[in-house]
C-alpha positions in Angstrom: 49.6 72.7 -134.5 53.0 73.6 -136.0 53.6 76.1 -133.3 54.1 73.1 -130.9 55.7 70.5 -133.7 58.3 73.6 -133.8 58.6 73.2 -130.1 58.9 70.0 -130.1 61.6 69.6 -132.2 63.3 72.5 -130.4 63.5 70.9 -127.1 64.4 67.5 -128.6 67.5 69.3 -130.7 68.0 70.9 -127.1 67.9 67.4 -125.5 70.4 65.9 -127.9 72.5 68.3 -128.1 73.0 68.4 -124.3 73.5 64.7 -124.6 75.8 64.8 -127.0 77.9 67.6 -125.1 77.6 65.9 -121.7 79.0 62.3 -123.4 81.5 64.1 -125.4 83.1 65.7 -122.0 83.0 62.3 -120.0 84.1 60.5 -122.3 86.5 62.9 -123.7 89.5 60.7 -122.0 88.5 57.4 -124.3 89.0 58.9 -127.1 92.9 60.0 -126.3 93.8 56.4 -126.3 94.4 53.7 -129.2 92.2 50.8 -128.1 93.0 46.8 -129.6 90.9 44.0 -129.0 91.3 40.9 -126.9 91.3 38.2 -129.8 91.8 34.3 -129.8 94.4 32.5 -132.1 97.3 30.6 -132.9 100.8 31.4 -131.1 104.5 30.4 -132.1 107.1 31.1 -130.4 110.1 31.0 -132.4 113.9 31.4 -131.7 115.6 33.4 -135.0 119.8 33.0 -136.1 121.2 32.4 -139.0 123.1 29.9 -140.9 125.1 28.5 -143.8 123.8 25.3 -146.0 126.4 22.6 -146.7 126.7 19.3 -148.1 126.1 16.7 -145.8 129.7 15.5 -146.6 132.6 16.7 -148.0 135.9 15.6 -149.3 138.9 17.0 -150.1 141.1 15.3 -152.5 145.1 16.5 -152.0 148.2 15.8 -153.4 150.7 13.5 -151.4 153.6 14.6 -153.8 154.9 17.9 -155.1 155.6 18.9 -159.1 153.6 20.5 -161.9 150.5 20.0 -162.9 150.6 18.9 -166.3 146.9 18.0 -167.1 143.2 18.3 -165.0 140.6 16.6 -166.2 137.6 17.9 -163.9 136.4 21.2 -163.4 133.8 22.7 -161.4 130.4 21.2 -161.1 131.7 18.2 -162.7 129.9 14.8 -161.4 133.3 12.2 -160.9 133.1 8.5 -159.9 135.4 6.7 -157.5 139.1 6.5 -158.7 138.3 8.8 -161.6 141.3 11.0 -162.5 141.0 14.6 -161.6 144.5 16.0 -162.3 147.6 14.9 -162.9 151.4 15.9 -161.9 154.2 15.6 -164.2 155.5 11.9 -163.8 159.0 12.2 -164.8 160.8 12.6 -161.8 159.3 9.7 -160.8 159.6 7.1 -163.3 163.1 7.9 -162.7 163.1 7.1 -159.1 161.1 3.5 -159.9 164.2 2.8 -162.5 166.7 3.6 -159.7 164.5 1.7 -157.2 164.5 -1.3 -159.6 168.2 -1.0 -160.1 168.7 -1.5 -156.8 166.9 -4.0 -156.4 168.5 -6.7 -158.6 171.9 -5.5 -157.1 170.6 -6.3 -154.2 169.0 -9.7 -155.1 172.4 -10.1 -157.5 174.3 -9.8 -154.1 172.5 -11.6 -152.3 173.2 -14.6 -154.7 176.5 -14.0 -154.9 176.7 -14.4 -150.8 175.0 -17.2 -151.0 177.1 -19.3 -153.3 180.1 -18.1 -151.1 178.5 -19.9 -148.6 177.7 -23.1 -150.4 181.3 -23.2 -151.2 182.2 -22.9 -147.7 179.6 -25.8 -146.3 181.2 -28.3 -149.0 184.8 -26.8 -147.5 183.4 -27.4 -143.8 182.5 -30.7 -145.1 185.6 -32.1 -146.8 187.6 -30.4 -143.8 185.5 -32.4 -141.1 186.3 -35.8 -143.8 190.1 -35.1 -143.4 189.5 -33.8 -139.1 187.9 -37.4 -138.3 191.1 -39.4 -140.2 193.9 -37.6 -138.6 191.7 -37.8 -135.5 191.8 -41.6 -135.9 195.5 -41.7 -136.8 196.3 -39.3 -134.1 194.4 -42.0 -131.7 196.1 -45.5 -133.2 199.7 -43.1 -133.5 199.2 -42.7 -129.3 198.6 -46.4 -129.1 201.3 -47.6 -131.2 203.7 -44.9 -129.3 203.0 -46.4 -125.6 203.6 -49.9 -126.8 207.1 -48.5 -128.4 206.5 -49.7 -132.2 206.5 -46.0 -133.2 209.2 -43.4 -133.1 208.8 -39.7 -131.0 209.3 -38.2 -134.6 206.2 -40.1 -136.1 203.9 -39.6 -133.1 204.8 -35.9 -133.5 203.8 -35.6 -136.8 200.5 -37.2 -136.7 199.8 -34.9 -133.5 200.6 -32.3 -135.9 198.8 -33.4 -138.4 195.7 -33.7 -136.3 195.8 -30.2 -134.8 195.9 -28.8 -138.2 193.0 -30.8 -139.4 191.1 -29.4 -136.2 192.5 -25.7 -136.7 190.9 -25.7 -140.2 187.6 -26.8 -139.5 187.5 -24.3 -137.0 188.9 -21.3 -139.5 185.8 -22.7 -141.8 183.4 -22.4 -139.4 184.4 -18.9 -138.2 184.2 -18.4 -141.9 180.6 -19.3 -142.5 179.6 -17.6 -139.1 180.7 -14.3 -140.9 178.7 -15.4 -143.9 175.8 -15.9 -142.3 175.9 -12.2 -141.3 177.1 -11.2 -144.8 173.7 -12.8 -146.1 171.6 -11.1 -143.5 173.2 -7.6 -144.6 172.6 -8.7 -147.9 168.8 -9.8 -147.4 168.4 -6.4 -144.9 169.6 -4.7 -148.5 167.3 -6.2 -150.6 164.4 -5.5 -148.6 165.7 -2.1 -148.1 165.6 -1.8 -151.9 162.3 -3.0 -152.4 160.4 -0.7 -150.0 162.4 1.9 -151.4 161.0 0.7 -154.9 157.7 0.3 -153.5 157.8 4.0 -152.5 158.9 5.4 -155.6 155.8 3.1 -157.2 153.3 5.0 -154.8 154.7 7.9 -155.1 154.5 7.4 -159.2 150.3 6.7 -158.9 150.6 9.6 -156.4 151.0 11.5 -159.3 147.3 10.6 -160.7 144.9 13.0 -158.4 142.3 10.6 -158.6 138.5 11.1 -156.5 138.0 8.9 -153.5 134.3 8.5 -153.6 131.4 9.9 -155.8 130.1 12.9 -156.3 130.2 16.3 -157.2 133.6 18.6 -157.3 132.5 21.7 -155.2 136.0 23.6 -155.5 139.0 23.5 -157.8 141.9 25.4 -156.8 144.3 23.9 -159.4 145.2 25.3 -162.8 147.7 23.5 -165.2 151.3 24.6 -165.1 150.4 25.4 -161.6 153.5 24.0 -159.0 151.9 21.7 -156.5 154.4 22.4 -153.2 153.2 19.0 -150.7 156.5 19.1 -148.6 154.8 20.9 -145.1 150.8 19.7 -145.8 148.9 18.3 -148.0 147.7 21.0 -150.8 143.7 21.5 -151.3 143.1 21.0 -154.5 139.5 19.8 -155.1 136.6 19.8 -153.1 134.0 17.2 -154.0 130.5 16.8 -152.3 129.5 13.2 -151.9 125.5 14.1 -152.6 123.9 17.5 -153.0 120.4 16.2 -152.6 121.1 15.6 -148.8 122.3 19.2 -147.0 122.3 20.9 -144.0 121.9 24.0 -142.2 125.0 25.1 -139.4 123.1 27.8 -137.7 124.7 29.8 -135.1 122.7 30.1 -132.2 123.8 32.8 -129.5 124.1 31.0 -125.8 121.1 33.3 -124.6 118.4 31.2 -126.7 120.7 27.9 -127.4 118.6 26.2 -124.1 115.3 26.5 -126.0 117.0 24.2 -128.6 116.7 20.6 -129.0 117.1 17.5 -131.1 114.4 16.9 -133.2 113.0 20.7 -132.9 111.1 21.9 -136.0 112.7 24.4 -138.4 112.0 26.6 -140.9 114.3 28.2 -142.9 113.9 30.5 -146.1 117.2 32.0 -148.3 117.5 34.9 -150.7 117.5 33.3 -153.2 114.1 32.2 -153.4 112.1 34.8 -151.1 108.9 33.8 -149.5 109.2 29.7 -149.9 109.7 28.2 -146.7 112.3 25.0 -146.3 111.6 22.9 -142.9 114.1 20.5 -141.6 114.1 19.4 -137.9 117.7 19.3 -135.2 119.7 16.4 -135.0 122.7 17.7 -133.4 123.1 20.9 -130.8 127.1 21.5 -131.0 128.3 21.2 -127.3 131.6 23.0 -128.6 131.0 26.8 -128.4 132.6 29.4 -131.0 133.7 32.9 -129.5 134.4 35.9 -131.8 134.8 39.1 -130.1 133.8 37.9 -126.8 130.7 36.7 -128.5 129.2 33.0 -127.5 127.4 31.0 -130.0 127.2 27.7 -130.6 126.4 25.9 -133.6 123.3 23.6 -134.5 122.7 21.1 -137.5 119.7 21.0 -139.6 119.6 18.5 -142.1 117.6 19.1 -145.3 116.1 17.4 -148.0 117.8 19.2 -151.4 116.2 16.6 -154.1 114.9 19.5 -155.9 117.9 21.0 -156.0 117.7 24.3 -155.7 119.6 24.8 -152.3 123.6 25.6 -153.0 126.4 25.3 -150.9 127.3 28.3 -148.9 124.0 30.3 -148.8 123.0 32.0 -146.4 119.7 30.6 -144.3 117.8 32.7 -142.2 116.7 30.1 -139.3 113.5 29.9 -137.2 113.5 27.1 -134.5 109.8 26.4 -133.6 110.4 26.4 -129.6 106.3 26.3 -128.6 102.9 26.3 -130.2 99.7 27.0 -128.5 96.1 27.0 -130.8 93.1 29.1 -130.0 94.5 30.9 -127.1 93.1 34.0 -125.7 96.0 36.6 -126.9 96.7 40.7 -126.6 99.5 42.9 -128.2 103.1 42.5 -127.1 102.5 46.6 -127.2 99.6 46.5 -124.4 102.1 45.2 -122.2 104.7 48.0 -122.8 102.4 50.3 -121.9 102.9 52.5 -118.5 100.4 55.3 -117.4 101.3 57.6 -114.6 104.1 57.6 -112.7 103.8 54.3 -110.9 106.3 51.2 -111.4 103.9 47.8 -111.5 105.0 44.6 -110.7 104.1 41.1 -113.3 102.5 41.4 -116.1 99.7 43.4 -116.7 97.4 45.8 -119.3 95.1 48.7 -119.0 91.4 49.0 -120.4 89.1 51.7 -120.6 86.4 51.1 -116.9 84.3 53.6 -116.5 85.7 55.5 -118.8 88.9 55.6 -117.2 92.6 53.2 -117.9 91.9 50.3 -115.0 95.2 48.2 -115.0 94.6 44.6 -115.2 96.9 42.2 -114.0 97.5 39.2 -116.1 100.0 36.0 -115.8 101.3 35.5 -119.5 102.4 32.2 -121.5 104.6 32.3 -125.0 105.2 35.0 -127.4 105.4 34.8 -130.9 107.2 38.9 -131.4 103.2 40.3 -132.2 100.7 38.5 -129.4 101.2 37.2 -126.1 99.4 34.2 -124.2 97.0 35.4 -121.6 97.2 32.4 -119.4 95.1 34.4 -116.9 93.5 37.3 -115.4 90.5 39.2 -115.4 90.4 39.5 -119.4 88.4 38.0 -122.0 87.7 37.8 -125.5 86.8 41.2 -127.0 88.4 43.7 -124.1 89.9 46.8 -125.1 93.3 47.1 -124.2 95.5 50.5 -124.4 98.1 50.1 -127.1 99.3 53.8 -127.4 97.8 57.3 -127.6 95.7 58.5 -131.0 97.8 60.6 -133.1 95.5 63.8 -132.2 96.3 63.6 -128.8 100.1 63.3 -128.4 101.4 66.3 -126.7 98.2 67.5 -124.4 98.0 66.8 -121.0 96.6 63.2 -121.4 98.3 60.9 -118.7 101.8 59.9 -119.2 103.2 56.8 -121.1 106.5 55.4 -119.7 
C-alpha cells in the first residue's frame, strides 16, 4: 500500500513538474514585459505657464515740480486716504513765485486803472470839444448867410471858417486819441490776465509741492527718501506706488502661442505659489491679451486671472504657477500615456495604438484616443476594455536579452 502511495506521488511530482516547465517556457515571453491595467477614472486636461499676481489696480502718484524733498509722511505698507499727504517738496521757491505773481498782478490791475481814467478824461474832452464843434458849426453857417447878403466883412467870414475847422480838427485829434486808448486798455487788460494765469500757475505749482494720494489704498512702493532732489523737468518722477485694494488681485500668466488657443474667457484656473505649497487658489479668465510679447524670438501672450485675496495672504509680485482647466471627462475608460510610447519590432504604426499580451504574445491594438491629463489618456475607442493588460516597458530582469525591441 505505500509502495503505490510512493508511486503515486512520484508520477504526480512528475506531472507537475512537467507542467510547470512546459508553462514556464511558453510563457516565458510574459514575463519579460511590465504589464498595467486598463482602469476607469476621471481625466483633466490642463494647459501649465506661469505668472505674476498684481493688484487689480494700481497708481502711481508723481511729482509735477522739481526740488528737495523736505518731509514724507508715508512709508511702505501704509494704508492712505484720498488727498492725504505723502511727501512734501521744499516750498520756498515757490512762495516766492506766488509773491511775484501777485505783484504783478496789482501792477497790472493798477495799470489798468490808470488807462482807464485817461480815458474818462478823454470822453469828457471828446464831449466838451463836440459842445464847442456844434457852435462854431452854427456860427460858421449864420457867418455864410450873413456874408452872401453883404452885412459881414471877407475878414469876419474868414475867421469864423477858421474858427470852425479848428473846432472840427480837435474833435477829430480826440477821437484818434481815445481810439489809441482803447488799445492801451486792451494791452492793459491782455496784461492783467497775463498776470493772473501766471499767478494761478505759481499757486498750482505751490500745492504741487504737497505729494498728496489720489485715491485710497495701500502704498506698494516708495522710492523717495528726504533730502532726496526730485528732478520733474523731462517726466514725471515715480515716487509712490499705491494699490487701490489688495483683497481684489490677479494673475498675468504668460501663455506660450502653442497652447494660448485652448484658452478662454471664463476658463477655470488653479493656481498654487511658493509661498504656501500644496493649497490650491482657483480664479477663472476674463481677458486673453490679443497683444503678444516676444523675447528672444519667443511668443507669448498674456492672460488675466482675477482672484479673490480677502484672506490676504497673496502679495504683489509672486510668482504663480498656472494650470488652465482646458477639458474634463469622468469615469472614462483610460491607459498610460507610457503604453502609447511603446514600439516593438521594427515596424512604424500609424494612429494610436497599445500592445497586450494574446496568446501569450504583444498583439498591437489600435485605439482612437480623447484628452490627456500628462499620466492617462482617453480611450474613446477600440478593441479594449476595462482590466486589459497593456505593455508599459520591459521588467528590470530582462533589459538587455534578446526580448523584442522597444523604439
Amino acid at each position: 500500500m505505500l509502495r503505490k502511495i510512493f508511486f503515486f506521488l512520484i508520477i504526480l511530482i512528475t506531472f507537475f513538474g512537467i507542467l510547470w516547465f512546459y508553462l514556464h517556457k511558453k510563457g516565458g515571453r510574459e514575463s519579460e514585459f511590465k504589464l498595467e491595467r486598463v482602469s476607469r477614472g476621471d481625466i483633466v486636461s490642463k494647459v501649465s505657464a506661469t505668472g505674476t499676481i498684481n493688484p487689480v489696480a494700481t497708481v502711481i502718484v508723481g511729482s509735477q515740480v522739481s526740488g528737495k524733498i523736505v518731509a514724507i509722511y508715508a512709508d511702505y505698507n501704509s494704508r492712505v486716504k484720498r488727498g492725504q499727504v505723502l511727501a512734501e517738496i521744499d516750498p520756498s521757491i515757490f512762495e516766492a513765485q506766488v509773491q511775484q505773481s501777485r505783484a504783478s498782478v496789482e501792477a497790472a490791475k493798477a495799470n489798468l486803472e490808470k488807462e482807464k481814467r485817461t480815458m474818462q478824461v478823454l470822453m469828457a474832452n471828446l464831449e466838451n470839444a463836440q459842445a464847442v464843434f456844434e457852435k462854431a458849426k452854427r456860427d460858421f453857417q449864420r457867418a455864410k448867410y450873413l456874408y452872401e447878403e453883404n452885412l459881414i466883412s471877407q475878414s469876419d467870414m474868414d475867421s469864423m471858417k477858421q474858427t470852425y475847422a479848428s473846432a472840427l480838427a480837435n474833435v477829430e485829434s480826440i477821437k484818434s486819441q481815445i481810439k489809441a486808448q482803447e488799445f492801451a486798455i486792451k494791452a492793459a487788460e491782455g496784461q492783467l490776465m497775463q498776470s493772473l494765469a501766471s499767478l494761478k500757475n505759481a499757486e498750482t505749482n505751490l500745492r504741487y509741492t504737497k505729494i498728496v494720494s489720489p485715491v485710497d489704498g495701500v502704498v506698494v512702493t516708495r522710492n523717495v527718501e528726504v533730502g532726496q532732489t526730485v528732478a520733474a523737468s523731462f517726466q514725471t518722477p515715480t515716487l509712490f506706488l499705491i494699490a487701490k485694494d489688495l483683497s481684489k488681485m490677479q494673475v498675468e500668466a504668460t501663455v506660450s502661442e502653442a497652447d494660448i488657443s485652448k484658452i478662454r474667457e471664463g476658463q477655470e484656473v488653479e493656481f498654487t505659489v511658493d509661498a504656501y505649497p500644496g493649497r490650491i487658489f482657483t480664479g477663472s479668465v476674463s481677458q486673453v491679451r490679443l497683444s503678444p510679447v516676444s523675447v528672444q524670438n519667443v511668443v507669448t501672450y498674456t492672460v488675466i486671472i482675477p482672484v479673490d485675496n480677502t484672506h490676504m495672504l497673496l502679495r504683489p509680485g509672486m510668482t504663480a504657477n498656472v494650470s488652465f482647466l482646458v477639458a474634463k471627462r469622468r469615469n472614462v475608460l483610460r491607459v498610460p500615456n507610457v503604453a502609447l510610447k511603446i514600439r516593438i519590432g521594427g515596424e512604424r504604426q500609424k494612429g494610436a495604438g497599445v500592445w497586450v499580451l494574446r496568446d501569450n504574445r504583444p498583439v498591437r491594438v489600435p485605439i482612437k484616443t480623447g484628452i490627456s491629463d500628462g499620466t492617462y489618456t482617453e480611450v474613446v475607442s477600440g478593441d479594449l476594455k476595462e482590466g486589459d493588460e497593456v505593455i508599459v516597458g520591459l521588467r528590470e530582469e530582462k533589459r538587455g536579452t534578446t526580448a523584442p525591441r522597444f523604439f
